[in-house]
C-alpha positions as CSV (number, residue, x, y, z in Angstrom):
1,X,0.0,0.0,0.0
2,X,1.1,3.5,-0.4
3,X,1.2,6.2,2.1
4,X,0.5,8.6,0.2
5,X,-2.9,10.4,0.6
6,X,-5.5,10.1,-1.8
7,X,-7.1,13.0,-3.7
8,X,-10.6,13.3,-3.0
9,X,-11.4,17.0,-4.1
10,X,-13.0,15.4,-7.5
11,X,-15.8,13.9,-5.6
12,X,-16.2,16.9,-3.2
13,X,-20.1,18.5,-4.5
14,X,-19.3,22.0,-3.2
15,X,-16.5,22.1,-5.9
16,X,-18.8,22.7,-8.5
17,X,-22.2,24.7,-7.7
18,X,-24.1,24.7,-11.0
19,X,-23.3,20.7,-11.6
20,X,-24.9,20.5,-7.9
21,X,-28.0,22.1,-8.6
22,X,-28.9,20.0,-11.5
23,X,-28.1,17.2,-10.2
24,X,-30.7,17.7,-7.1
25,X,-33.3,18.9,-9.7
26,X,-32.6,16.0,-11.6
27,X,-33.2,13.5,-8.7
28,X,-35.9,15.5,-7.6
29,X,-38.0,15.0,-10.7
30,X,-37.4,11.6,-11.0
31,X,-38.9,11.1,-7.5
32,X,-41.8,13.4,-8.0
33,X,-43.8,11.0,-9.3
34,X,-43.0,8.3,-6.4
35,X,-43.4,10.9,-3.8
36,X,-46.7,11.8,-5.4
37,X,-47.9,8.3,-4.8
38,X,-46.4,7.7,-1.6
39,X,-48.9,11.3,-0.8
40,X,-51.8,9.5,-1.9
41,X,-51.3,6.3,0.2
42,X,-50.7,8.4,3.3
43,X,-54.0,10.5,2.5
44,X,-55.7,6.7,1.9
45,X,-54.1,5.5,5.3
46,X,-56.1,8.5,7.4
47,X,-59.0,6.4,7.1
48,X,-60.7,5.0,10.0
49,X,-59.8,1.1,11.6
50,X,-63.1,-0.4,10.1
51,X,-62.1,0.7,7.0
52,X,-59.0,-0.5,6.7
53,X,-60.7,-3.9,8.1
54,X,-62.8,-3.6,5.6
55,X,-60.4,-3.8,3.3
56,X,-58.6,-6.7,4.8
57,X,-61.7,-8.7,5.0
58,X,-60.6,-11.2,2.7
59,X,-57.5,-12.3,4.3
60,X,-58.4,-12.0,7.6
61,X,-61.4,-14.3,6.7
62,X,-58.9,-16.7,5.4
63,X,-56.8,-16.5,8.4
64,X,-59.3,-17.1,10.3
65,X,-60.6,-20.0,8.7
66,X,-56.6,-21.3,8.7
67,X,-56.9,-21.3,12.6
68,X,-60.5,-22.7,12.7
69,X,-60.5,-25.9,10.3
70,X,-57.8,-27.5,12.8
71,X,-59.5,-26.4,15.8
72,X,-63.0,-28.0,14.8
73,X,-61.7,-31.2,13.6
74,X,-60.0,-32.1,16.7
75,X,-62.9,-31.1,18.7
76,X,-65.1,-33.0,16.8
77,X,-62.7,-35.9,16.8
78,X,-62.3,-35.9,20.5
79,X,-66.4,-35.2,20.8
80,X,-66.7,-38.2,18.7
81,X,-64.0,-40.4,21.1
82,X,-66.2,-39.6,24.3
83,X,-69.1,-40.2,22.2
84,X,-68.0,-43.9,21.6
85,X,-66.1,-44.7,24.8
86,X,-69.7,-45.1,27.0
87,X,-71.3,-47.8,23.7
88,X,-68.3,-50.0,24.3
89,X,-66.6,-48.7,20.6
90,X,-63.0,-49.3,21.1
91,X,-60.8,-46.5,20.4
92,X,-57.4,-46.6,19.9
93,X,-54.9,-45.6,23.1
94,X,-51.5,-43.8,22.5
95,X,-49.1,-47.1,23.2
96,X,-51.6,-48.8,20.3
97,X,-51.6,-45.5,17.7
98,X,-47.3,-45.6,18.4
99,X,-46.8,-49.1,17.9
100,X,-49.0,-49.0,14.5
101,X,-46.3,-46.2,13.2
102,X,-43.5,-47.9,14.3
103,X,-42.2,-46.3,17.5
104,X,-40.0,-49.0,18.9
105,X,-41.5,-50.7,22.3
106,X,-38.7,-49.5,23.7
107,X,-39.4,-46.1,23.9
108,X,-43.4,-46.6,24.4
109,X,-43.1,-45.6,28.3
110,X,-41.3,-42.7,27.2
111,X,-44.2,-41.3,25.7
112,X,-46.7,-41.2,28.9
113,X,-47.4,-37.9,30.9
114,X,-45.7,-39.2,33.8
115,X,-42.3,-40.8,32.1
116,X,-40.6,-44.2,32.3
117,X,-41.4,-45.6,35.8
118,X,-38.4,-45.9,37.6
């Protein structure tokens, strides 16, 4: 590397006045038209919370029903499980559901609440 120091005065703006000022009017008109828009959106975002929900309606519809569809089925699965249990309708228990998948008998008493009795 050299030592010596580097001339930077080319790149200083206050070097040449005229080449300044168009510049900024330059930049400035070619973000007029996005600052124009970004304007409009803030005026649009004044509006009130129900209208804004309004306008979310869709999504958060969807959303919802994303959160819902689970929710039902395993209450109505588990509705359906008590439902049975009193006729005598044998439902599967945990031990049974792991050993049909696979889970090695092994590790069957690690997947109680309470944990491998000691």
């Amino acid at each position: 590397m050299s030592e010596e120091p580097i001339d930077l005065s080319a790149l200083d703006p206050s070097n040449d006045q005229l080449r300044q000022e168009r510049l900024i009017r330059a930049i400035a008109s070619r973000a007029q038209p996005a600052l124009a828009e970004r304007a409009q959106w803030h005026a649009r975002a004044e509006d009130s919370v129900a209208r804004q929900v309004v306008r979310w309606q869709r999504g958060l519809t969807a959303a919802a029903m994303l959160l819902a569809l689970p929710a039902a089925g395993v209450t109505l699965w588990q509705s359906s499980r008590q439902a049975m249990e009193p006729l005598g309708v044998a439902t599967e228990t945990s031990s049974q559901i792991a050993t049909a998948i696979g889970v090695p008998a092994d590790l069957l008493p690690y997947l109680t609440p309470e944990g491998p009795s000691r």
